[in-house]
C-alpha positions as CSV (number, residue, x, y, z in Angstrom):
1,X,-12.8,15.1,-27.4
2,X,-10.6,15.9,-24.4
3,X,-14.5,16.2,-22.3
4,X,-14.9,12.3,-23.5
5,X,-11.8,11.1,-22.3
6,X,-12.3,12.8,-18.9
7,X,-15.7,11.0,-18.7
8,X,-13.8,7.6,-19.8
9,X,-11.2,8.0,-17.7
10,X,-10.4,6.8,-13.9
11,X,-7.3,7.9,-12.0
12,X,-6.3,5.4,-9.1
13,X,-3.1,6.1,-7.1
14,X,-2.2,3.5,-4.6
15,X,1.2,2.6,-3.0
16,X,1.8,-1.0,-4.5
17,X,3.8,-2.4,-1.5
18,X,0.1,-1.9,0.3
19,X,-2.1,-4.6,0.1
20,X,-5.1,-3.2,1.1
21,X,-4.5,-0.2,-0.9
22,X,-4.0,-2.7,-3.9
23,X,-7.0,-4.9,-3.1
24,X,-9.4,-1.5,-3.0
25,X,-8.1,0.2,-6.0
26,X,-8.6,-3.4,-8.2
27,X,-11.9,-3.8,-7.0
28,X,-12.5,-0.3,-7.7
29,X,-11.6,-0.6,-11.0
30,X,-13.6,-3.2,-11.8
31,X,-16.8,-1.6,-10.1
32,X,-16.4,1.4,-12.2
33,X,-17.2,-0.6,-15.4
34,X,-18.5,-3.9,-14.3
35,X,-15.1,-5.6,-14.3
36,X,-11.4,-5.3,-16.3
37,X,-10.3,-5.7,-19.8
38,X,-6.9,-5.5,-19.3
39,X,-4.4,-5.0,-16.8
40,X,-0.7,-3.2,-17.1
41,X,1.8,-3.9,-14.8
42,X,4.1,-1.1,-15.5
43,X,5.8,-0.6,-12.0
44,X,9.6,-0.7,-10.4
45,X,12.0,1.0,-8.5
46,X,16.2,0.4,-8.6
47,X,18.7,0.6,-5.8
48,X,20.6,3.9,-6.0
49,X,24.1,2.5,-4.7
50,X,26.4,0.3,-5.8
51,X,25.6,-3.3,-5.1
52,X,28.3,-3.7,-2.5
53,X,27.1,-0.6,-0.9
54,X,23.7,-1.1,-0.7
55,X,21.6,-1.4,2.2
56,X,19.1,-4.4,3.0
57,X,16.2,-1.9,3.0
58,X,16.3,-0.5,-0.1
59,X,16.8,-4.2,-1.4
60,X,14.0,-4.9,0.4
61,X,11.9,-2.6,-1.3
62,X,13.5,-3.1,-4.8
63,X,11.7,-6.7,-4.1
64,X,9.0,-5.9,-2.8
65,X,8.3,-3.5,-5.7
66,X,9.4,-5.4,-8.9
67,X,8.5,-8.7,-7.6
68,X,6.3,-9.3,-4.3
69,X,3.5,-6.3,-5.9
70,X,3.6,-7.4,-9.3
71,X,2.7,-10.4,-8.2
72,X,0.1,-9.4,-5.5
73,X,-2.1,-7.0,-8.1
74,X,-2.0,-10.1,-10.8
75,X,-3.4,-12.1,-8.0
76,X,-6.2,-9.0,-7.6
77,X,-7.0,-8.3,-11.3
78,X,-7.0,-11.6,-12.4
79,X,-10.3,-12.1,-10.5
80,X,-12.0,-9.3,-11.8
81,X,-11.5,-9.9,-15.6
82,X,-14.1,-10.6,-18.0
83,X,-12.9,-12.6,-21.1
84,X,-11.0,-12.3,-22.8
85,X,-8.7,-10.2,-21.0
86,X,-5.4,-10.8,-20.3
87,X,-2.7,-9.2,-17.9
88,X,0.3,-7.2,-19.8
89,X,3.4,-7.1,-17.6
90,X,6.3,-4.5,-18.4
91,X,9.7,-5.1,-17.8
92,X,13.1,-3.3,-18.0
93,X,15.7,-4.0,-20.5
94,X,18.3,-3.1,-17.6
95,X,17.5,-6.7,-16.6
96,X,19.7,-7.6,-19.4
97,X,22.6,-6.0,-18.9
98,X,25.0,-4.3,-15.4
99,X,26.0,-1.1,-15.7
100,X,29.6,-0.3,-12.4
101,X,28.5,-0.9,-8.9
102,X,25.2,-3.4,-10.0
């Protein structure tokens, strides 16, 4: 069984703040099987610091990781699925609540 998976299975690992590293590993997920099924949006990253402490980089990349590449690889998948496949995005529940410092 575990043989069967292997053969069913590809790894991708890409850096989602890289659009070209995005683009490639949609497309080649979709070349591997003739297009996509599904796609799972199950990234993000969260500031460290307290919200008055916080730096305008790490902000930066908080966006550009939970927003601007979610985004950005829906735009990719979507034009590689075959119907009727659908895009699953995965959020936090920390959305709904602060916690000190946020």
């Amino acid at each position: 069984a575990a043989a069967q998976c292997a053969r069913d299975t590809l790894e991708l690992v890409c850096d989602v703040q890289d659009e070209a590293a995005v683009r490639d590993a949609v497309r080649a997920a979709a070349a591997w099987r003739g297009g996509l099924d599904v796609v799972v949006l199950n990234h993000g990253v969260s500031h460290t610091r307290s919200a008055l402490t916080v730096e305008w980089p790490e902000w930066r990349r908080v966006l550009d990781v939970n927003l601007k590449s979610v985004v950005h690889v829906a735009l990719e998948s979507v034009r590689h699925l075959r119907a009727p496949g659908c895009v699953v995005l995965v959020a936090s529940v920390a959305a709904f609540g602060a916690g000190p410092g946020l």
